[in-house]
C-alpha positions in Angstrom: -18.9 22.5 -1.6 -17.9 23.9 -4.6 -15.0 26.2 -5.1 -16.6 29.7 -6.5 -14.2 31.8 -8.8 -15.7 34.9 -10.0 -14.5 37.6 -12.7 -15.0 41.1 -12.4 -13.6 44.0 -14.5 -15.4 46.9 -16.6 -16.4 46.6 -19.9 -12.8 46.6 -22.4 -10.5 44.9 -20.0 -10.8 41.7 -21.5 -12.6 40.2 -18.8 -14.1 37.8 -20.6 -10.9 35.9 -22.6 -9.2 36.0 -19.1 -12.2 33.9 -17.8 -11.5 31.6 -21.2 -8.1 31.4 -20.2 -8.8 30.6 -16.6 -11.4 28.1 -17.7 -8.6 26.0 -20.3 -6.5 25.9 -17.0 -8.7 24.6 -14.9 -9.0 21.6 -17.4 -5.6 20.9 -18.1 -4.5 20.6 -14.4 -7.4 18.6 -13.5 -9.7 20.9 -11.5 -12.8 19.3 -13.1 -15.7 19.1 -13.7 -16.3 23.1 -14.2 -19.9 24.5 -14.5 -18.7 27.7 -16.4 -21.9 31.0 -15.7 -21.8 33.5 -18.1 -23.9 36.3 -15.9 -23.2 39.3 -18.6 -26.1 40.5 -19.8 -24.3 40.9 -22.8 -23.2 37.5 -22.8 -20.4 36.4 -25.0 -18.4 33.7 -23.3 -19.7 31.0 -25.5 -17.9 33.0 -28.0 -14.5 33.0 -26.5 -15.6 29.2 -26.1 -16.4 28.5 -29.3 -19.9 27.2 -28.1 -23.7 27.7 -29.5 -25.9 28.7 -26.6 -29.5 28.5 -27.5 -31.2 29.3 -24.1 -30.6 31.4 -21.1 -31.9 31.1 -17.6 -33.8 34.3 -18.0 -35.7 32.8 -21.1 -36.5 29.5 -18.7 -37.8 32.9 -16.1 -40.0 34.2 -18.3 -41.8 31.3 -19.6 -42.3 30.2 -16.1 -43.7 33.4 -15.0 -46.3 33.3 -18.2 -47.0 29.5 -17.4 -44.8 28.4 -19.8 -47.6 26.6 -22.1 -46.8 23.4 -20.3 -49.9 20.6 -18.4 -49.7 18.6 -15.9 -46.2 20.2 -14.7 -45.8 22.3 -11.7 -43.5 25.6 -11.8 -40.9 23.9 -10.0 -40.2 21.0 -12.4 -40.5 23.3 -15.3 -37.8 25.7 -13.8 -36.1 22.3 -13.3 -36.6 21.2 -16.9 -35.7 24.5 -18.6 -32.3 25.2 -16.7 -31.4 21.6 -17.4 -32.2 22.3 -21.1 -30.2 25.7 -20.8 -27.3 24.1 -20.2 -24.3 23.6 -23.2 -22.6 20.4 -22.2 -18.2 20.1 -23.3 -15.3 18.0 -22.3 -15.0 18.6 -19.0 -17.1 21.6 -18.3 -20.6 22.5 -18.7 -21.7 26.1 -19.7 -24.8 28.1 -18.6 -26.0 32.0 -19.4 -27.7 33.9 -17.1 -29.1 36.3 -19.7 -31.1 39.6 -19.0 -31.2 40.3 -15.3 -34.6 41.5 -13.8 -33.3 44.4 -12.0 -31.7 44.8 -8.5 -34.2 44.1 -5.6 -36.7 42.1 -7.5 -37.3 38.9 -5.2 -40.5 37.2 -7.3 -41.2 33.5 -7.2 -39.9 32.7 -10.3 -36.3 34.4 -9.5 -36.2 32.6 -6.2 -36.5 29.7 -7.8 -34.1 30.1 -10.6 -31.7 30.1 -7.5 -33.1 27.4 -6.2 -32.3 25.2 -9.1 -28.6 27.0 -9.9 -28.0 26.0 -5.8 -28.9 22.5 -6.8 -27.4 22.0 -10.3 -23.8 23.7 -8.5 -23.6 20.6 -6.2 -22.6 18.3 -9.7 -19.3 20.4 -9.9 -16.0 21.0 -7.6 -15.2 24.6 -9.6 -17.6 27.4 -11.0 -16.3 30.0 -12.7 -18.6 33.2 -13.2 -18.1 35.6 -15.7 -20.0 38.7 -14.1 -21.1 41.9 -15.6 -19.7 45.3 -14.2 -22.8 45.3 -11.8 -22.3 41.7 -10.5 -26.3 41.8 -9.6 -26.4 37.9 -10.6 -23.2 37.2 -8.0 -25.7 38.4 -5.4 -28.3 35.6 -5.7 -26.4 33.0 -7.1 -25.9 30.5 -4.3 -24.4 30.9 -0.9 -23.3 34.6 -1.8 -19.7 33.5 -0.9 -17.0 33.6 -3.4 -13.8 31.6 -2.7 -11.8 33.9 -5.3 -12.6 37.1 -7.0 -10.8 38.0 -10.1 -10.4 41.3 -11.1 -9.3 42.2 -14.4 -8.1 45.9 -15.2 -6.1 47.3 -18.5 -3.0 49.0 -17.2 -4.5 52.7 -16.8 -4.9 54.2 -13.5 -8.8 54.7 -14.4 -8.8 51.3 -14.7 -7.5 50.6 -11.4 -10.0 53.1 -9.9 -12.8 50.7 -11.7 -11.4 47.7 -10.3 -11.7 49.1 -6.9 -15.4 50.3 -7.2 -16.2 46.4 -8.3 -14.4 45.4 -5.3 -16.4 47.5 -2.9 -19.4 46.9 -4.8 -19.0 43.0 -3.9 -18.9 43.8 -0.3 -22.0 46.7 -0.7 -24.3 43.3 -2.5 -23.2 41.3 0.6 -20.8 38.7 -0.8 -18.7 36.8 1.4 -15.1 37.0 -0.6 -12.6 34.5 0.6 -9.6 36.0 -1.7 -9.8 39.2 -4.2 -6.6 39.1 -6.8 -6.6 42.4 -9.3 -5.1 40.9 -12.8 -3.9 44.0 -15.1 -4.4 42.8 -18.7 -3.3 43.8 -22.0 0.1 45.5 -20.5 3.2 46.7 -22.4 6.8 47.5 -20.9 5.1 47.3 -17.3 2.6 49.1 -15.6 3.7 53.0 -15.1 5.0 54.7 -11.8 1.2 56.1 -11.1 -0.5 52.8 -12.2 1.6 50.7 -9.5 1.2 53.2 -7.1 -2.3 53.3 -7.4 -2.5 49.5 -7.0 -0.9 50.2 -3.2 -3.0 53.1 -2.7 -6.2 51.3 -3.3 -5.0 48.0 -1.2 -5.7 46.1 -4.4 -3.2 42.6 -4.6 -1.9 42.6 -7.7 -1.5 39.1 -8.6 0.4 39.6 -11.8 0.4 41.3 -15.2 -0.8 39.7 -19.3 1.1 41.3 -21.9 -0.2 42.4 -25.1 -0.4 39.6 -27.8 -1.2 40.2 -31.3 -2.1 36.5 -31.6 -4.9 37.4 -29.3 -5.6 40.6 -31.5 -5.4 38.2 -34.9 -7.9 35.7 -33.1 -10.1 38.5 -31.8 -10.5 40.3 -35.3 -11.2 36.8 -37.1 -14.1 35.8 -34.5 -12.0 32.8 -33.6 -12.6 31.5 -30.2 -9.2 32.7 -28.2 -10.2 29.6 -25.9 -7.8 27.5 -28.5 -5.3 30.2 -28.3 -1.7 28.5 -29.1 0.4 27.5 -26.4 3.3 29.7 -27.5 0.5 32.3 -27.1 2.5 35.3 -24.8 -1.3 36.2 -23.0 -2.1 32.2 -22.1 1.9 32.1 -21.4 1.4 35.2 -19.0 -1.9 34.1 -17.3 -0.9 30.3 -16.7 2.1 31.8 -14.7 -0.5 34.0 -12.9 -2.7 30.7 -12.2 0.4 28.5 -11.1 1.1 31.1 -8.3 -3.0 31.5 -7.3 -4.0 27.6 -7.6 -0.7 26.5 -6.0 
């Protein structure tokens, strides 16, 4: 069985270059192969990867559902073919997008087998890391609906800590088994406030540490570099590994 780590967080919490970070640790201590699933509509992980993605499993959808121009090929080993093509292979980890989502409640053929084929292709790796958009729709077929850790990334506002809640709940409302859920508060300078920490209590979120501002992140994020080769001496990758000793320990 794999080991299914989901992230979570509303749009500006640095969701995303959290998952990045979570992914570079994963292959430095070992925890690999990773198949990395960027379910965000607005799908940017490659970017913060530094990887071209060409295809999306919702392109390999649609062709199936117009017959995808293909003879002599049934639907199920073109769905087959496609999501194998849709896949961006790396050292150590392989990297899929989801792409545009077909709506909640939509259970057609070609989305049931989509699943079919993620359920088969996650049996290759011992780790998959999802990076989910606010709505987490895709966490709710992708397969066994039971994640072993969800991440939740906030910025240090007590809004923020509200949204991380609602993501929380909305897990449980699409049905998803959660084995562990951590809240990560990212982007944080001189602490978190008296009414941020006490919101963190008051919500019964566990707050499994804080990432400090870094203005080498910043310098990477303006340039468009991928902040997956952040620097070691980098203060965010230094706070986050110390967050991932204590969770993966």
């Amino acid at each position: 069985m794999s080991f299914l780590i989901a992230m979570a967080g509303k749009g500006g919490t640095g969701k995303t270059t959290v998952a990045g970070m979570l992914l570079r640790y994963l292959l430095e201590h070992g925890k690999k192969p990773v198949l990395a699933v960027d379910a965000d509509a607005n799908s940017n992980l490659n970017e913060v990867l530094g990887l071209e993605v060409d295809s999306s499993v919702g392109a390999a959808r649609e062709e199936m559902k117009k017959g995808g121009g293909m003879v002599d090929m049934t639907k199920d080993q073109l769905v087959e073919m496609r999501i194998n093509q849709c896949l961006v292979e790396a050292d150590g980890f392989d990297l899929i997008a989801m792409g545009q989502p077909e709506g909640p409640g939509c259970y057609c053929a070609a989305n049931n087998l989509v699943a079919h084929f993620m359920d088969v292709l996650a049996k290759n790796y011992p780790y998959i890391l999802m990076d989910n958009e606010a709505g987490m729709e895709h966490m709710s077929r992708l397969t066994t609906n039971k994640v072993d850790l969800l991440v939740l990334v906030s910025d240090p506002s007590w809004r923020g800590i509200q949204a991380a809640r609602r993501l929380k709940d909305l897990a449980q409302a699409l049905k998803v088994v959660v084995g562990r859920a951590v809240l990560i508060v990212n982007r944080v300078t001189n602490g978190l406030s008296p009414k941020t920490t006490e919101e963190i209590a008051t919500q019964g979120l566990e707050l499994a540490g804080l990432i400090p501002e870094d203005s080498q992140l910043a310098e990477f994020d303006s340039e468009g570099r991928p902040t997956f080769t952040l620097p070691a001496d980098s203060l965010a990758l230094k706070g986050a590994y110390a967050i991932f000793d204590r969770l993966f320990t």
